[in-house]
N, C-alpha and C positions, 0 to 999 in steps of 0.2 A: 595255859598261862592266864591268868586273872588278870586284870587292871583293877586298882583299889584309885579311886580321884576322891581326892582329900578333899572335900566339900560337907558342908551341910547343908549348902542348896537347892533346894528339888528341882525348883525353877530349872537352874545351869544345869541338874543335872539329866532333864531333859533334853536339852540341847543335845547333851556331851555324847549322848546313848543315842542320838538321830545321827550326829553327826559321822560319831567313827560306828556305826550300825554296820558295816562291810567289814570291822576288826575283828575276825575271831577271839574267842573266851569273853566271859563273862565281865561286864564294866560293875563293880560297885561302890557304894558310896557308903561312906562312911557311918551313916546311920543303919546301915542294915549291916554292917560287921560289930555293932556297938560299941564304939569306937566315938570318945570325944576328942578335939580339935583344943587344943590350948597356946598352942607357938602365940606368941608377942611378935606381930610385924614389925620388926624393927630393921628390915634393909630400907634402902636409899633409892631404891629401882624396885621397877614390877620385877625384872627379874630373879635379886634378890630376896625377893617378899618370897615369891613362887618355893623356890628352891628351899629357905625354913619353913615352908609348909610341909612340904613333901618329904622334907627331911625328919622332921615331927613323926609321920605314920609309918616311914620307912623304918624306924630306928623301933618303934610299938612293933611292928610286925616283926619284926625279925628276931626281937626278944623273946614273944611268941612261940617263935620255928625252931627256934634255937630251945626253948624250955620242952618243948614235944617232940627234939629231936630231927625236926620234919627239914628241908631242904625249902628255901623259900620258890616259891613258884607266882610270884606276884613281882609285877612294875609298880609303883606308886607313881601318880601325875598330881600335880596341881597346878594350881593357876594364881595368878596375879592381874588382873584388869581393873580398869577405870578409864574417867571421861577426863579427857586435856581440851580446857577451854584458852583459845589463844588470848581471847580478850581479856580474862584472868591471868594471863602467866602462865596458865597448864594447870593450874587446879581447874577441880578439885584433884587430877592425879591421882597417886597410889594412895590418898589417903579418901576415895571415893564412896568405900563403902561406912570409911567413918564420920566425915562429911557428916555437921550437924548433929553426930551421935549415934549412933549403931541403931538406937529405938527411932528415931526418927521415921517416918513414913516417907518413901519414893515419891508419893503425889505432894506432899510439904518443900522434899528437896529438890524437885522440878517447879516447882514453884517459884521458889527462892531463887535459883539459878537463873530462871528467866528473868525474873525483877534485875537480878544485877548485872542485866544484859539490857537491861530498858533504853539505856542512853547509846549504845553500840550503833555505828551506821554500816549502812550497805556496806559489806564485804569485810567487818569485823566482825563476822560471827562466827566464824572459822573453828572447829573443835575437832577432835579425833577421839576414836574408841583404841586403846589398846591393852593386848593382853599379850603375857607370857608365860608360856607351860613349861616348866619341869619335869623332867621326868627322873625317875631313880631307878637302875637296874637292877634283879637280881645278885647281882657282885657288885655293884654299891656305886657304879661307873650312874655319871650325871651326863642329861643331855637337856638343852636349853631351846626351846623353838622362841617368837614372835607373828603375833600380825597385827596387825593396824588398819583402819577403815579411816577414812575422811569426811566428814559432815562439816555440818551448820548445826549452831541449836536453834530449832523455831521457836517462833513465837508463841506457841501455845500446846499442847499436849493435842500427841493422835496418837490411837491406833490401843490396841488391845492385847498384841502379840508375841510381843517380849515382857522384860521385867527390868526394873533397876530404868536405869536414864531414856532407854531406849523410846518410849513416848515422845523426848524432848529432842531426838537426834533425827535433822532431818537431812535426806539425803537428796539433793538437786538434780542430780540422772533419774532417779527414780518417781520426782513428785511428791516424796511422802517421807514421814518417819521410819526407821527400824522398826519401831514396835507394831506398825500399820503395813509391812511387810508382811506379807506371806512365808511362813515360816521354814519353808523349804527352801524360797531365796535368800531370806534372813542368813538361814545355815551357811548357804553358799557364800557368800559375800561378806559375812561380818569377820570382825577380826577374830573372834573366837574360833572361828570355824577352822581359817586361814593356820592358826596357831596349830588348831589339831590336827589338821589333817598334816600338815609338815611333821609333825609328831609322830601321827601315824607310820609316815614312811623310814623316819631314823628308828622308829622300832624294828621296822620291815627290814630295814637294809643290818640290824643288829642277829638278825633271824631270827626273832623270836615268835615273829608271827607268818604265815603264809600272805600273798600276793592276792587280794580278792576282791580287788575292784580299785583302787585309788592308783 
């Protein structure tokens, strides 16, 4: 059984291939099945962003399977995340990767986000990472995870070790930002991870995969 994750990301898609690494068969992404991304996010929630993604490559694939005859043998996943800043309302929210414009540079939009956090006092810095996975089954049955992480944005950019907000997302148990995390705790602890690895196991409890460590 394949996992296809609806990404163009390499970044995420590094992550995604650490994280469920104990999932048998093969994770890939969508540029090495060449395979372009068009869905228009237009739900209201990560979760429905998630779900017309994955609904997008599910509905490619299976035209696919169906034109070769063949019997599908792939889950489609995707994702929906972004950064909810309290002191903003929860922007920039599911609109995070468009935030300023798709071309825009992450060290611009960290930028920017801190400046208009400039006037924020102790204990308004309050922000959360959250992300939600979709998944599509073989017979077309939909299943929904979540996870959420809790931060602060600092004041100023650290660390080297993620991508997207992560520099700006600092985490108070830890002393430091996500991105200045160690990327095997990153895994552990961020929301993304959270989201997949719950994923992982409604796959598991669907039988589609063997039992191999989570």
């Amino acid at each position: 059984m394949k996992i296809v994750f609806a990404t163009g990301n390499e970044g995420k898609m590094v992550e995604i291939r650490e994280i469920l690494k104990d999932l048998p068969g093969e994770i890939l992404s969508l540029k090495q099945l060449g395979i372009t991304a068009e869905a228009e996010e237009t739900g209201k929630t990560f979760a429905e962003n998630a779900e017309i993604k994955a609904r997008e490559i599910y509905d490619k694939l299976m035209a696919k399977a169906r034109a070769e005859g063949k019997e599908p043998d792939f889950v489609v996943l995707a994702d929906d995340s972004g950064l909810c800043v309290d002191y903003l309302h929860g922007e920039p929210g599911i609109y995070s990767a468009r935030w300023l414009g798709h071309e825009t540079p992450y060290e611009e939009k960290n930028r920017q986000l801190i400046q208009k956090l400039s006037e924020a006092g102790e204990g308004e810095r309050g922000a959360q990472f959250v992300c939600a996975i979709c998944g599509i089954l073989p017979d077309g049955r939909v299943l929904h995870t979540e996870g959420v992480i809790r931060g602060e944005i600092a004041r100023e950019p650290q660390g080297e070790n993620g991508f997207g907000y992560d520099p700006i997302f600092w985490l108070p148990e830890y002393g430091m930002t996500s991105g200045a995390l160690p990327r095997e705790k990153k895994n552990e602890i961020s929301h993304r991870g959270k989201a997949l690895v719950a994923m992982s196991r409604l796959l598991k409890a669907e039988g589609l995969f063997q039992e191999t460590g989570f």
